[in-house]
N, C-alpha and C positions, 0 to 999 in steps of 0.2 A: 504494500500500500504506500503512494506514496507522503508523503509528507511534507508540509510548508516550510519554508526556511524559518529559521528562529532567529526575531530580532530584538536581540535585548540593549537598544539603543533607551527605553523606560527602566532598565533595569539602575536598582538603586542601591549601594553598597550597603544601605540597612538589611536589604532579601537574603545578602552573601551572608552577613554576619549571624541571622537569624540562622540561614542552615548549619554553619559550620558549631553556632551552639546546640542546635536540636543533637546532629549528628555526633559530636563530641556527649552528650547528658542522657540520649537516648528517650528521654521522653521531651512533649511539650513544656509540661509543668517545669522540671527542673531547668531547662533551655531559660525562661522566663527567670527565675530566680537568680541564676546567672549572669543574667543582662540588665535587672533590674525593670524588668516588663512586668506587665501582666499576661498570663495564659493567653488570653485572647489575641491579645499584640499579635507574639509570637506567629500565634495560625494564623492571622491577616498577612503576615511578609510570609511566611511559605505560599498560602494561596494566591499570593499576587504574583510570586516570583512561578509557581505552577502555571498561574492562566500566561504567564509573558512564555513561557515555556512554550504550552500545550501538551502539556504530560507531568506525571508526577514524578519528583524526586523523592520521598517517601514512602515504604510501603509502612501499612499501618495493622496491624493484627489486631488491634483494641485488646481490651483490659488491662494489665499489669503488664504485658510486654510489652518491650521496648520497641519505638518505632524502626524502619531500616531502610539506609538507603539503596533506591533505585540503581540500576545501572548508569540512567540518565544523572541520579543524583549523585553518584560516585563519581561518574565524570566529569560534572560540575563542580563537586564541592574541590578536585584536585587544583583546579586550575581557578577555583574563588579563593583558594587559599595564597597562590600564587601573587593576585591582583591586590590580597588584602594585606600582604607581607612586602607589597612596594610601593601601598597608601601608607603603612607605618613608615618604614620607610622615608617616603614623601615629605611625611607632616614632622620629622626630625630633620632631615635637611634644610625643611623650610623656620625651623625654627632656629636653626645654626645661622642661616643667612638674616634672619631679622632681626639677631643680635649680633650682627656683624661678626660670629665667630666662623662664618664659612661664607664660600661665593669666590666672583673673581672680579676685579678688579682692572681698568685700563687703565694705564699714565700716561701725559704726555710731559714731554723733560729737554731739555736742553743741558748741554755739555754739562757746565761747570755746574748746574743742579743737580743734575747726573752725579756728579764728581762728589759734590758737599755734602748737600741737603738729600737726597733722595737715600742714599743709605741708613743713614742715620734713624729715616724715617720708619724704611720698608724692615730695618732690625727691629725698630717700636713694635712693628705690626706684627713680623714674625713669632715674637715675645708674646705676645695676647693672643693672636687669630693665627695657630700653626697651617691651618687649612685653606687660609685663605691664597686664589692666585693671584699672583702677580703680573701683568703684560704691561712694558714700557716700551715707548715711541720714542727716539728720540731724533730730532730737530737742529740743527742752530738758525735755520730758516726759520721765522717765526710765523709767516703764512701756512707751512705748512702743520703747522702744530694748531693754527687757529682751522684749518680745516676739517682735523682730526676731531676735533671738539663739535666743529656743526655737523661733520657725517657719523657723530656717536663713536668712532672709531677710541677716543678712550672718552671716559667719563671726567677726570680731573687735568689738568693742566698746568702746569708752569710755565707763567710768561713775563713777558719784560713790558712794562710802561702802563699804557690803558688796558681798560679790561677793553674788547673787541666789544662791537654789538650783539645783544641776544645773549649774554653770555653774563653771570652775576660773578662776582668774585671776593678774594679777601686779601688785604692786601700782607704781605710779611713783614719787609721791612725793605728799606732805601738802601742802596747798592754802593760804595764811595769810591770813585777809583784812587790808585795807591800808585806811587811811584815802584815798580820792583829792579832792585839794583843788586852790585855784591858787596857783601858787608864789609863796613869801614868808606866804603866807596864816597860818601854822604856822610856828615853828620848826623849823628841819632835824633830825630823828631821830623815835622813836615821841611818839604824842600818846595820852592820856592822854582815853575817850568823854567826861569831862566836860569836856574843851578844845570839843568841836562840839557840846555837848548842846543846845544853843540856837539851832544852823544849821539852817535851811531843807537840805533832803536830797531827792536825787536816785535812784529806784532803780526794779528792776524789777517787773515784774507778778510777782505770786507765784508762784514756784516754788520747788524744791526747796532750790537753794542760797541764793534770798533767803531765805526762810523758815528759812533756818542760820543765816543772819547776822543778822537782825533779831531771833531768839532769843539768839544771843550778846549783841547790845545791851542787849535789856533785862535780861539775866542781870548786865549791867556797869551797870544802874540808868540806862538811857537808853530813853526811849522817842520813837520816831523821828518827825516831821513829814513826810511827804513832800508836796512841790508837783510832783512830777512823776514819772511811771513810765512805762518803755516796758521793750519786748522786746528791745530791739535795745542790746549792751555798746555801743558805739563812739556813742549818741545819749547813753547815760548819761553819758561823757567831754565829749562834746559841752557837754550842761547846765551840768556842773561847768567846763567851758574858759568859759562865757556870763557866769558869775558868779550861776549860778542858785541852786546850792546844794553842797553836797559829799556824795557817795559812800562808801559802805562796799562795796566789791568784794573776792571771789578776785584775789588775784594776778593767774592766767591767764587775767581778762578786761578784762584794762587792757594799755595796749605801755608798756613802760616804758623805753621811747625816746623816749618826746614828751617833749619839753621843756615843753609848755604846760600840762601838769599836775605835783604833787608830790604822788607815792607817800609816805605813812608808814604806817610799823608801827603797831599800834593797840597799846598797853601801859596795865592787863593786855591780852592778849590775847584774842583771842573763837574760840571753835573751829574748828579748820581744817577747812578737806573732803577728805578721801580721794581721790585720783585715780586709776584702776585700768583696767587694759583686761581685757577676758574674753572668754571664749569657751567654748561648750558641753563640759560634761562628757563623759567617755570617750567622744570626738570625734576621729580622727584631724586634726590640723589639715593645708593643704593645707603645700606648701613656700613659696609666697607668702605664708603667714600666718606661719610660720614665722619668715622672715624679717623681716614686718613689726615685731612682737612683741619683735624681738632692738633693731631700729632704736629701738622706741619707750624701751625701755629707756634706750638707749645715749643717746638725743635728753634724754631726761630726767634723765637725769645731768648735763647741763648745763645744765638749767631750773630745777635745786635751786641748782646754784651764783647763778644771778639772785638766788634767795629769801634767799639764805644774805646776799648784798651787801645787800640792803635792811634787813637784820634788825638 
């Protein structure tokens, strides 16, 4: 005979749970107990899930015996148990992600954030949320990093100046550029661009924060020679430790732990850069970004204090 296909697109994960307690307690009453139903409950979700069926998972012998499942119901209950063990499942992952102890995470990053700030951070995170992923983007293009943000490609950002449009942000802290020389080279405290106006200089391929700083200089009546440029902060340190030449960098792309260089304040001063993390406007953020966001804050709280000691 044949048979209509079975669609249990009405089927309600309550039908499941009713059978696999009837089937586990053997009778209705105790199934009910169990779940904290009443008897009757109980027979409503078998009878619904029988008529979504068109057949019974049940046999039922009345009296004192216990009921028994069908072949159809034996069938069923393997694979409701399957469906019910990846709703639990489910409803624990999803409780890991909305206490930011799980999920993943996008970044966008630029070099020397990359370099600083971003570990520091992603160690915080490590330290609370072991589970959480990580994916970083990084940039020294800063269109491209503001793209990354409008196509959702990461959720959080680090960028330099305005926040872009569409996008909300928080700001960390002002950026200072610093003379980087080799020690002794300079007197110890701020130097004064006409103390190097006539040094051989080290710097980057243009971009957005050179092109800040090298506006600052000549705004301070210097105009720079460079014998060498790269991309790479940590080759431009390099040059200046070689006795190539000296450096105008952001702060946060120097370690101002090496010994082999000396950081000065540049007085007057040349315009700082903004440093800022963002993320898309009226955006629910996830609870991993959340928290990233609180960390980066918190982290840069104590990256001002650096600036503040050199200053």
């Amino acid at each position: 005979m044949l048979m209509g296909v079975i669609d249990l697109r009405q089927l309600d994960l309550k039908h499941l749970v009713a059978l696999d307690a009837v089937a586990v307690e053997g009778t209705f009453g105790r199934a009910a107990d169990r779940l904290g139903y009443s008897q009757s409950a109980v027979s409503q979700q078998i009878a619904a899930l029988e008529r979504l069926l068109g057949d019974r998972v049940f046999d039922r012998p009345g009296g004192p015996r216990p009921v028994v499942l069908t072949p159809l119901g034996a069938e069923l209950l393997e694979r409701a148990r399957e469906l019910l063990a990846r709703v639990d499942a489910m409803s624990l992952e999803l409780d890991l992600f909305r206490t930011g102890s799980a999920g993943k995470l996008s970044i966008g990053t630029f070099q020397s954030a990359s370099a600083m700030l971003l570990p520091r951070i992603v160690a915080r995170m490590r330290q609370q949320f072991p589970s959480i992923e990580m994916h970083v983007v990084e940039s020294d293009a800063e269109d491209d990093l503001i793209r990354a943000l409008a196509t959702g490609e990461v959720e959080v950002s680090f960028l330099v100046g305005e926040a872009p449009p569409d996008t909300e942000s928080v700001h960390l802290f002002d950026d200072p550029y610093v003379l980087v020389a080799r020690p002794d080279q300079f007197p110890e405290g701020p130097v004064d661009p006409a103390q190097f106006a006539d040094e051989p200089m080290i710097g980057q391929h243009p971009n957005a924060c050179q092109l800040i700083g090298e506006a600052g200089l000549r705004s301070a009546g210097l105009s720079p020679t460079y014998v060498y440029r790269t991309n790479d902060n940590s080759t431009v340190t390099a040059m200046v430790r070689s006795g190539m030449g000296v450096a105008v960098m952001p702060f946060l792309c120097v370690e101002p732990e090496d010994p082999r260089v000396a950081l000065h304040p540049i007085e007057p001063p040349i315009p700082e850069r903004s440093i800022l993390l963002a993320w898309r406007q009226n955006r629910t953020r996830s609870p991993a970004a959340e928290r990233f966001v609180e960390l980066a804050v918190e982290i840069s709280r104590g990256f001002a204090g650096q600036l503040r000691a050199i200053a």
